[in-house]
C-alpha angles and dihedrals in degrees: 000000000000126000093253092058088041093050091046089050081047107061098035091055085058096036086061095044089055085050094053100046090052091065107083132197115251104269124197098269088056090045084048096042091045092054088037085063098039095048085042106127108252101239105223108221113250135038129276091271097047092054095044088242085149127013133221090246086057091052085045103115090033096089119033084226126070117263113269105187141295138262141196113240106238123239083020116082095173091059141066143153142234104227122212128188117287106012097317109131134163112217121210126183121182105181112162116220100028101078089098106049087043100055086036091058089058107040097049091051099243083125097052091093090053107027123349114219138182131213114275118197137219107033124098124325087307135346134166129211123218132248102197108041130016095270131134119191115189136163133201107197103318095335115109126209120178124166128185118206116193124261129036139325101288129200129302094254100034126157088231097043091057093049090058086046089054094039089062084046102064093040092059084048091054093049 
């Protein structure tokens, strides 16, 4: 055999090894990386309001005005608004995969500095209502609904307060 045939031999034997060892086995952050992908929420495109998630006769009560139209929040697809006359406006976001860490973020009182909040039942696995604005933020599994009425926090048993309580209900019913 000359050098040229043994050199040839040569490099393809180690070009096979190489390719051989580069292939690794699936490790446990593969196997985690692969669930977390498959168990990620699937987030539907449009906001609340653009897949009639709510209508505006749901929303109707809400704002002493009648309802006037909707609009997507830019910047934000998974949020709109029901618009009243003057500046009244009703604020609904739907964002899969972030009920957990918001409600967590209440009712472990990481939110106290910014907006205090107490428990509200009744409405999805776990929701809050707040004490300072009109706002109700509410999860079912992983799915977070928060809506925002205008004005400012009501009572506990209000009747407004229940109706953004039932509006996430039956959002979370929908999805």
């Amino acid at each position: 055999m000359t050098k040229a045939k043994l050199k040839a031999i040569a490099l393809a034997s180690t070009l096979g090894v190489l390719c051989a060892c580069s292939k690794s086995a699936p490790n446990a952050a593969d196997a985690t990386a692969a669930q977390a992908a498959a168990t990620k929420p699937v987030v539907q495109p449009g906001s609340a309001c653009d897949r009639k998630l709510v209508t505006a006769q749901a929303v109707a009560g809400i704002l002493a005005a009648p309802i006037t139209g909707t609009k997507n929040i830019p910047g934000d697809p998974q949020s709109c608004e029901f618009l009243a006359a003057g500046f009244s406006s009703v604020t609904i976001s739907v964002r899969p995969g972030h009920g957990k860490a918001a409600v967590g973020a209440y009712t472990s009182g990481k939110m106290n500095d910014y907006e205090k909040s107490e428990p509200l039942a009744g409405v999805g696995d776990e929701a809050v209502r707040s004490l300072e604005l009109n706002r109700v933020v509410a999860r079912k599994g992983d799915l977070l609904c928060e809506i925002t009425g205008p004005g400012m926090a009501k009572a506990a048993g209000d009747p407004v307060t229940l109706k953004l309580g039932a509006l996430c209900n039956s959002i979370f019913a929908a999805e």
